[in-house]
C-alpha atoms as one frame of an Amber mdcrd trajectory, in Angstrom:
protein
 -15.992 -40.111  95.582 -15.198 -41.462  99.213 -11.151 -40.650 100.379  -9.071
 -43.246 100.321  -7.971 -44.796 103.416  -5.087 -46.830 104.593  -5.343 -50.651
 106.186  -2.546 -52.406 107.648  -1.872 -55.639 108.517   0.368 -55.793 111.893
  -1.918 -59.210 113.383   1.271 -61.325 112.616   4.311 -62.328 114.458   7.415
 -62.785 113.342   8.374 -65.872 112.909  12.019 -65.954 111.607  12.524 -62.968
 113.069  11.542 -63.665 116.797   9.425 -61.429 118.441   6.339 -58.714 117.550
   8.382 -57.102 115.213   6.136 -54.359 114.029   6.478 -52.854 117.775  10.768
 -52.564 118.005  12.046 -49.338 117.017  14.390 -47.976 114.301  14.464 -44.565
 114.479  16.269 -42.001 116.617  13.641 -41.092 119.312  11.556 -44.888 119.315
  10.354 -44.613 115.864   9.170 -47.681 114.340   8.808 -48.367 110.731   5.327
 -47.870 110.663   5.601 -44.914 111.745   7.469 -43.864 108.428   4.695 -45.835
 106.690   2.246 -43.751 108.331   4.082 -40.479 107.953   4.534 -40.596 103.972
   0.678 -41.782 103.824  -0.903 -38.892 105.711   1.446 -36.394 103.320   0.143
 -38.193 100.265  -3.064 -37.588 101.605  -4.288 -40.168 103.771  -6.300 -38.958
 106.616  -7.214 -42.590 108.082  -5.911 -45.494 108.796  -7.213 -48.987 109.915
  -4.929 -51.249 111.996  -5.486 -54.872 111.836  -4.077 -56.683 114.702  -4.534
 -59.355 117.291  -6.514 -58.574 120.653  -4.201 -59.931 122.242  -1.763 -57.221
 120.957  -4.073 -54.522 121.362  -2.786 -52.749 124.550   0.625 -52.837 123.758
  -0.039 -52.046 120.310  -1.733 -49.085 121.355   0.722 -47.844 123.251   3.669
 -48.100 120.823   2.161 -46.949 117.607  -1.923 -46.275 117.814  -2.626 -43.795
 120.565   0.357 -41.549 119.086  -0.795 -41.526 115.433  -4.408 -40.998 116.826
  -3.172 -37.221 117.599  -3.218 -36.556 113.945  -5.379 -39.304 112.006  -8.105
 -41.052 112.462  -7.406 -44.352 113.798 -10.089 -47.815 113.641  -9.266 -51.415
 114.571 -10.058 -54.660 113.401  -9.202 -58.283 114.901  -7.923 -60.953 112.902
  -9.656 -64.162 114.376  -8.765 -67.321 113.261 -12.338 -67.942 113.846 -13.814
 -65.288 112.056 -15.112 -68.503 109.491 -18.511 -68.677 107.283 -21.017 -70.098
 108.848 -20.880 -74.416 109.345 -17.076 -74.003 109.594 -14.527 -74.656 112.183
 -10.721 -73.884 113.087  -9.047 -77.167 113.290  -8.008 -78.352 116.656  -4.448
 -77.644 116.758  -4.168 -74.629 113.952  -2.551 -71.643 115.668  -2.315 -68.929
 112.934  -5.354 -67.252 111.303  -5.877 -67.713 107.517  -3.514 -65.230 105.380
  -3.637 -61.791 104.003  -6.696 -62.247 102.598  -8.028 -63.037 105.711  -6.690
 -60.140 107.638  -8.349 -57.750 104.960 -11.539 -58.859 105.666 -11.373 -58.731
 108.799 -11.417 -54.677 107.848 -14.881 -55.013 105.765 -17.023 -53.607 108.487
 -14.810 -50.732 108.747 -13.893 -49.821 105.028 -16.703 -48.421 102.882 -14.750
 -47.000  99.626 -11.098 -47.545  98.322  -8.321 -48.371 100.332  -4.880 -49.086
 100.416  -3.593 -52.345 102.427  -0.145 -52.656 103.298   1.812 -54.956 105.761
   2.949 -53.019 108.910   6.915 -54.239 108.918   7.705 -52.847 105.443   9.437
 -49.690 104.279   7.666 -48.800 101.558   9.304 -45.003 100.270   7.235 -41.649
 100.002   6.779 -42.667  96.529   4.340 -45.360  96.516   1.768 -44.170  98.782
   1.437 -41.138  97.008   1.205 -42.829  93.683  -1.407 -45.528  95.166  -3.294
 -42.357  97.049  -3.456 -40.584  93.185  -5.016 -43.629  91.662  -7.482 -44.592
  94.374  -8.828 -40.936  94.121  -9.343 -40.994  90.451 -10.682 -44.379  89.533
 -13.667 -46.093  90.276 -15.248 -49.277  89.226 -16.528 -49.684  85.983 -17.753
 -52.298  83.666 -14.739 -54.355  85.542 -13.185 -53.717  89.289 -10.461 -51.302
  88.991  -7.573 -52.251  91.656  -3.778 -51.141  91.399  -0.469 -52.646  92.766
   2.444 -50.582  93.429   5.980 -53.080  92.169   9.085 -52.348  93.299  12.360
 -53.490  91.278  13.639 -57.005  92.772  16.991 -55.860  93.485  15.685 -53.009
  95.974  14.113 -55.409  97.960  16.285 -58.549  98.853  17.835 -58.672 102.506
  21.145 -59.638 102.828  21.220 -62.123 105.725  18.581 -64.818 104.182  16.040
 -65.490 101.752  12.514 -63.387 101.237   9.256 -63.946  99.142   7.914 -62.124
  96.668   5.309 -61.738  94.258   6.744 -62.341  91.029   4.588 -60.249  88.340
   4.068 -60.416  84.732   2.398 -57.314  82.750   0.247 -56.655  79.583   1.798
 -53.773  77.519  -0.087 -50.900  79.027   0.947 -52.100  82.723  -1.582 -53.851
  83.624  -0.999 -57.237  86.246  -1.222 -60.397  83.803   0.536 -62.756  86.404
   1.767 -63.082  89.575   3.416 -65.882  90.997   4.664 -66.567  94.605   8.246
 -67.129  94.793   8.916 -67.822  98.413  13.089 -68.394  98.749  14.595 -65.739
  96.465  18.028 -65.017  97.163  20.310 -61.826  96.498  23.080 -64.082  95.003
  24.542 -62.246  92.762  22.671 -63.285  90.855  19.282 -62.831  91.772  17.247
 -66.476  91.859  14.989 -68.409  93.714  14.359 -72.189  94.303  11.177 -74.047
  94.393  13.149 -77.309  96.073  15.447 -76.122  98.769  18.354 -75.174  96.738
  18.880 -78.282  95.113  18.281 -75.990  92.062  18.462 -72.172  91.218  16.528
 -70.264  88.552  18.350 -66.450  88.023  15.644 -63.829  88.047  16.934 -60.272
  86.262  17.463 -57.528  88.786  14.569 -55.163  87.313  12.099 -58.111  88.096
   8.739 -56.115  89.231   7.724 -58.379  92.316   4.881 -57.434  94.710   5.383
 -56.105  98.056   1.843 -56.421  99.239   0.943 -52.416  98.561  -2.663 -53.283
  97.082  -5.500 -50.719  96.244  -8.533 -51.826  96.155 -12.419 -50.807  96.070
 -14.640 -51.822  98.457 -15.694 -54.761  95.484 -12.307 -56.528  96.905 -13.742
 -57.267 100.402 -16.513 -58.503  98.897 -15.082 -60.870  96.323 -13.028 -61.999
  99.316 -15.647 -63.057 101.500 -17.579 -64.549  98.612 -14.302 -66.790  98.083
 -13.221 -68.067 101.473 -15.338 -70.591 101.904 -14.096 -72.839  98.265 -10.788
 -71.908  99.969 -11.586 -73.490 103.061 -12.893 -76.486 101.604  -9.721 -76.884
 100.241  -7.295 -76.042 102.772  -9.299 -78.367 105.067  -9.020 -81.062 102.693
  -4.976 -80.541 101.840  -3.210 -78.125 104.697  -5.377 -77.546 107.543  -3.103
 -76.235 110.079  -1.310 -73.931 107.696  -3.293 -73.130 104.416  -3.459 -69.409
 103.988  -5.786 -67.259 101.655  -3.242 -64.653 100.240  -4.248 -61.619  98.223
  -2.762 -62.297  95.365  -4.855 -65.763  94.659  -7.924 -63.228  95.483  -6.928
 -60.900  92.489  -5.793 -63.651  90.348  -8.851 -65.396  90.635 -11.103 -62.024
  89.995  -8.387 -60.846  87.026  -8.901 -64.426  85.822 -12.876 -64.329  85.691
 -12.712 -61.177  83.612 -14.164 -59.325  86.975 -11.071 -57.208  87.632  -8.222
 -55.473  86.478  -4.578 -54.515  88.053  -2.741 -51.308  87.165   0.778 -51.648
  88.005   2.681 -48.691  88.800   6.271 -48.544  90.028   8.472 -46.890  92.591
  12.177 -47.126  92.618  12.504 -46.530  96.269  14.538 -48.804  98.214  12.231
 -51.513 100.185  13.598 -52.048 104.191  12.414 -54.300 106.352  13.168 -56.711
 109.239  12.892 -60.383 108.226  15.585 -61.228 109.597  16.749 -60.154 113.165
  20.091 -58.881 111.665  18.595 -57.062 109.174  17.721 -54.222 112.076  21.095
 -52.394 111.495  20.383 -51.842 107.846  16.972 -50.780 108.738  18.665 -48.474
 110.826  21.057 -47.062 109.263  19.103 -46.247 106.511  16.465 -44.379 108.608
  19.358 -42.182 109.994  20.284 -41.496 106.780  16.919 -40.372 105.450  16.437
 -38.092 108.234  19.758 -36.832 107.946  19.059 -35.429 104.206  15.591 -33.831
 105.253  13.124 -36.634 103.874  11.725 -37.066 107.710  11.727 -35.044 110.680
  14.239 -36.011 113.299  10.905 -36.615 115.843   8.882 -37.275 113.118   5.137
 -36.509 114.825   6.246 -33.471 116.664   6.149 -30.710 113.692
């Protein structure tokens, strides 16, 4: 059985945030979150990792995050391209984003030959998951159906307090397996905990142990496929309804292969806290925490130089 190996997604900007967030630091000596990312995957095992990024980002990219972790993993890229399309297809005129997480994971399929874990590059994740995620991937294979796992995190660890996030939104069968997910895109920390589906003109409470998605996926190499084989009945609609912003997420790719019988979703859970920077004043938190972590012995104060 091939290792598994680690893909992240750092090809997008951030928007409400205001700047190539994946490249500003939080730790004490330049660290950036990925680099904790990074750091917990390679002890859980990891020994690769695939960045998916922009060319346009590459040098600086590089610079910041790739040529350092390349001193103790192996490192690959791959370039989301808004035209990366099936044949007989074409980016509309004045679209300026590429087409969604599913979309950036493909862009990965000539690089990823056996299971993998796909992550998004601004998101503190906790030691827990990735070894968890790392566990599975190494002991199950496709069967009779795809095998793919999701690690969920418990709502309330993973709210910011200056604005609203998404989330995934999952549902389970009795022995933890994904039945459901469902994007909730304005959830608010409240108290209570709710989202709204029409700009706040209403509020539905969500309970705090909610398990919600934070886009840590495992997958076989079957999920690239299945992806690929998709796109283009999502283009045809996204063309038809939203061309300049439809997006092909992940989670319609697993509920569509869950739904066809094709696939199934183990859910585990971690109870770490989730950090991240969706918001520019979320930094301090982000921060803070970091300090904090290092402080009681989970991470090296210089992280790569041990």
């Amino acid at each position: 059985m091939k290792k598994p190996v680690l893909v992240i997604m750092a090809a997008g900007m951030g928007s409400r945030y205001g700047g190539l967030k994946q490249l500003d630091p939080v730790g004490n000596h330049g660290q950036l979150i990925i680099d904790y990312s990074i750091f917990d995957a390679r002890r859980a095992g990891f020994e690769t990792v695939v960045f998916i990024i922009k060319p346009e980002i590459e040098a600086d990219f590089k610079a910041a995050i790739g040529d350092r972790i390349a001193k103790t993993m192996e490192v690959k890229y791959a370039y989301q391209l808004k035209e990366d399309l099936p044949e007989g297809y074409t980016v509309p005129a004045e679209r300026q984003k590429p087409w969604g997480t599913a979309h950036a994971a493909m862009a990965a399929r000539k690089l990823v030959d056996g299971p993998f874990a796909i992550i998004n590059a601004d998101d503190y994740y906790g030691p827990e998951a990735y070894q968890k995620i790392y566990d599975y991937l190494s002991t199950h294979e496709d069967g009779d159906v795809y095998e793919y796992v999701m690690v969920g995190y418990l709502l309330k660890n993973t709210v910011s307090e200056n604005g609203t996030v998404a989330r995934g939104v999952c549902q389970e069968t009795q022995d933890h397996y994904l039945s459901q997910i469902t994007e909730r895109t304005k959830i608010e920390k409240g108290p209570p905990l709710r989202f709204t589906e029409d700009d706040g003109q209403s509020w539905t409470t969500l309970p705090d142990d909610t398990i919600v998605s934070l886009n840590m996926w495992g997958f076989t190499k079957s999920f690239l496929e299945e992806a690929a084989a998709g796109f283009p009945a999502f283009l045809d609609a996204a063309l038809a309804e939203n061309p300049l912003k439809g997006e092909y997420f992940l989670p319609s790719v697993v509920s569509r292969l869950t739904g066809e019988g094709k696939a199934r979703v183990k859910v585990l859970r971690s109870e770490d806290k989730w950090y991240g920077v969706t918001y520019r004043e979320d930094k301090p938190t982000v921060v803070a925490a970091i300090t904090q972590k290092t402080r009681e012995g989970l991470y090296p104060d210089r992280l790569w130089e041990v």
